[in-house]
ZASEKOL-191966 format. One record per residue (C-alpha): y, x, z; residue number from 1; residue in three letters. Coordinates in steps of 0.2 Angstrom, whole numbers, plus 5000, padded with zeros to 4 digits. Layout:
! ZASEKOL-191966
+------+------+------+-----+-----+
|   c2 |   c1 |   c3 |   n | res |
+------+------+------+-----+-----+
|    Y |    X |    Z | NUM | ALA |
...
+------+------+------+-----+-----+
END
This chain:
! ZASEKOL-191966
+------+------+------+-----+-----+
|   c2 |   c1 |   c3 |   n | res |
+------+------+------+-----+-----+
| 6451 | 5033 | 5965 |   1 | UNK |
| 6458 | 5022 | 5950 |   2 | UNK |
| 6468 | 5026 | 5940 |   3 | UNK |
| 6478 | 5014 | 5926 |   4 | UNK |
| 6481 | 5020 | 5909 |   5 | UNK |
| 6498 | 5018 | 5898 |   6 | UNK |
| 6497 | 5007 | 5885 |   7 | UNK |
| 6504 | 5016 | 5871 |   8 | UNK |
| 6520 | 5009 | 5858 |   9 | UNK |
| 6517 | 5012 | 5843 |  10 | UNK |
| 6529 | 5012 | 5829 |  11 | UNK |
| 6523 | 5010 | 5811 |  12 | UNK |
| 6528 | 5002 | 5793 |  13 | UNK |
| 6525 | 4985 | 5793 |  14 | UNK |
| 6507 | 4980 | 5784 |  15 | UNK |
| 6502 | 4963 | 5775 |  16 | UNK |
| 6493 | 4959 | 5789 |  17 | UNK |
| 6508 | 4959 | 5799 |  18 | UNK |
| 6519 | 4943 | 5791 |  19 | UNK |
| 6508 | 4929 | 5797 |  20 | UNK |
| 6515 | 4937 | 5818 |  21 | UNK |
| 6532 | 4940 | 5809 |  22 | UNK |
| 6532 | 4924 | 5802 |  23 | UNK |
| 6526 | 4916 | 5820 |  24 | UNK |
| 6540 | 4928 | 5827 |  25 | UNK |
| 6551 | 4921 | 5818 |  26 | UNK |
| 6548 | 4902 | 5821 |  27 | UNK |
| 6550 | 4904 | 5839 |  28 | UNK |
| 6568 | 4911 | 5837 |  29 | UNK |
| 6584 | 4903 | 5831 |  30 | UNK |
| 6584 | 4908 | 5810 |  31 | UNK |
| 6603 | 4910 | 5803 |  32 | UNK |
| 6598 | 4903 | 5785 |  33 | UNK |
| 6613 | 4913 | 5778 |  34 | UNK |
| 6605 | 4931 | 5779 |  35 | UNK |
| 6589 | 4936 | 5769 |  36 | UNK |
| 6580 | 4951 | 5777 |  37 | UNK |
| 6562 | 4960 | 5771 |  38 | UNK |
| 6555 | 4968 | 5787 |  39 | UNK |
| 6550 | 4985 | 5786 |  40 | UNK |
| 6544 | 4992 | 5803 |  41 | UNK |
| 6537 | 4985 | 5819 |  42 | UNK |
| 6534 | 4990 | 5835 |  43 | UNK |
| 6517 | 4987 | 5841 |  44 | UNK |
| 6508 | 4987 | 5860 |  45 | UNK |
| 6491 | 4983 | 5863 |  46 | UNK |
| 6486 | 4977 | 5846 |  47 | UNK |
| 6503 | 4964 | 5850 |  48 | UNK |
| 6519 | 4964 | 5841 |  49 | UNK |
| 6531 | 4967 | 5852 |  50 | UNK |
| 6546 | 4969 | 5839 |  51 | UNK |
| 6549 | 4972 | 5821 |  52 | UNK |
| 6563 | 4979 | 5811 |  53 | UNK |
| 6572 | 4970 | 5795 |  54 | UNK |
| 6582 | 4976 | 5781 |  55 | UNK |
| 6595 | 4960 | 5780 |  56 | UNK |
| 6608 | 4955 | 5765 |  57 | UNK |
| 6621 | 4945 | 5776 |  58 | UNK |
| 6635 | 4934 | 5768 |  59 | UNK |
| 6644 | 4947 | 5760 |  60 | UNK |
| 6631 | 4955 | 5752 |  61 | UNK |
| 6630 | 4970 | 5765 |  62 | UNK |
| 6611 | 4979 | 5771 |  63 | UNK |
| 6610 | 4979 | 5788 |  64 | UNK |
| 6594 | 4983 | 5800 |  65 | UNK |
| 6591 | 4967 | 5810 |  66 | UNK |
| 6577 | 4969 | 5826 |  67 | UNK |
| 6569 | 4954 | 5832 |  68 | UNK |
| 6558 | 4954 | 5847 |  69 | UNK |
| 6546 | 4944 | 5852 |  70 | UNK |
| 6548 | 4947 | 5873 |  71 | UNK |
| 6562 | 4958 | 5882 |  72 | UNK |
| 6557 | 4978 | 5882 |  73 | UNK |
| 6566 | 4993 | 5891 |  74 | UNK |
| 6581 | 4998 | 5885 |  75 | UNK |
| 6576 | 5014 | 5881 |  76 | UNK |
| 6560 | 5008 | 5872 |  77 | UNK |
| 6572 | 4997 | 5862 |  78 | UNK |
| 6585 | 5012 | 5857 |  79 | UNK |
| 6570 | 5022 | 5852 |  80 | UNK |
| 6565 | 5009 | 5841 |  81 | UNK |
| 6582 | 5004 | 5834 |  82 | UNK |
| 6587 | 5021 | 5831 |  83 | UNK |
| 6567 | 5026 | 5822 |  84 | UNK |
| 6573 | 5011 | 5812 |  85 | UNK |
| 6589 | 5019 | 5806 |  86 | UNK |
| 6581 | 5033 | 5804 |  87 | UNK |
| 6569 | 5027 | 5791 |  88 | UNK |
| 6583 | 5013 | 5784 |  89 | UNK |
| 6594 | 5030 | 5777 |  90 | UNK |
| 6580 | 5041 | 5774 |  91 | UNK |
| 6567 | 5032 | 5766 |  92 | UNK |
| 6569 | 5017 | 5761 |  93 | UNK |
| 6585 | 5021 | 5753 |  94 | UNK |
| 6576 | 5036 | 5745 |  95 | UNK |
| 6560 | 5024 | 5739 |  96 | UNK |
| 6574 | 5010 | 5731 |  97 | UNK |
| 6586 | 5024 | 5723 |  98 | UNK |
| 6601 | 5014 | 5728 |  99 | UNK |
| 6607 | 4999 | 5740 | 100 | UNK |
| 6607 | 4988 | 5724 | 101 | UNK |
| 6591 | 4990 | 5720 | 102 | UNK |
| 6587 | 4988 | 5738 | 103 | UNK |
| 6594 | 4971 | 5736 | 104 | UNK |
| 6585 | 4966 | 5721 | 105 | UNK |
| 6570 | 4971 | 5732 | 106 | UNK |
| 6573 | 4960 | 5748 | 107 | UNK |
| 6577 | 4947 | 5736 | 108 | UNK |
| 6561 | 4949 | 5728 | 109 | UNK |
| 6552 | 4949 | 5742 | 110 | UNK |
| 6558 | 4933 | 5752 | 111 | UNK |
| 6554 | 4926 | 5732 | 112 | UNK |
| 6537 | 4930 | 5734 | 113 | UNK |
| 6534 | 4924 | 5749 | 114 | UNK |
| 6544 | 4909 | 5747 | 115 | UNK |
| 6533 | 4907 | 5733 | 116 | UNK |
| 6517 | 4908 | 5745 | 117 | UNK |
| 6524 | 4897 | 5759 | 118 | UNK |
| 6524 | 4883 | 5744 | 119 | UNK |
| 6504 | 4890 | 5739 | 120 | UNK |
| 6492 | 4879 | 5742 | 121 | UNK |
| 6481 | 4895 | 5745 | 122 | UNK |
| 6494 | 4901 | 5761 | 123 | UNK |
+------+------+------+-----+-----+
END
């Protein structure tokens, strides 16, 4: 008798090895150029990012969590995510940057740096 194994989710900070299929994520969907964002979590399956969380400034200078996914997942799954995300947004991150302004500076700093490395001859 066979027998078929879940594959497991598994939800975990995002890693340097991660940006290159966040970048390609992000190619394949529509950008709003008028939001900045530093992702900070993904959810993967298989080895396969299936979705990824962002800290984002929008247009009046307000953090929010975007979630971008790369195919359509259960609604639950997606919930689970979206609130692990929260969760880690008010509770860690917060606590790791000491204040939304420094927070800020932070996702700033990041989309410099990498900026910065899309305009490398060495990326």
């Amino acid at each position: 008798m066979a027998t078929t194994a879940n594959q497991p989710y598994l939800i975990r900070q995002v890693d340097l090895s991660d940006l290159a299929l966040i970048k390609e994520m992000l190619n394949k969907k529509q950008i709003d150029t008028a939001t900045i964002g530093m992702p900070f979590m993904v959810l993967d399956h298989c080895n396969q990012l299936t979705a990824f969380s962002s800290v984002t400034i929008c247009k009046k200078n307000r953090l929010s969590i975007e979630i971008t996914y790369s195919d359509p997942i259960a609604d639950t799954l997606s919930k689970l995510f979206l609130d692990k995300a929260q969760f880690f947004f008010e509770h860690q991150l917060m606590d790791m940057f000491g204040s939304e302004e420094s927070l800020r500076k932070g996702v700033h700093r990041y989309n410099n740096w990498l900026n910065q490395n899309r305009n490398s001859k060495l990326a």
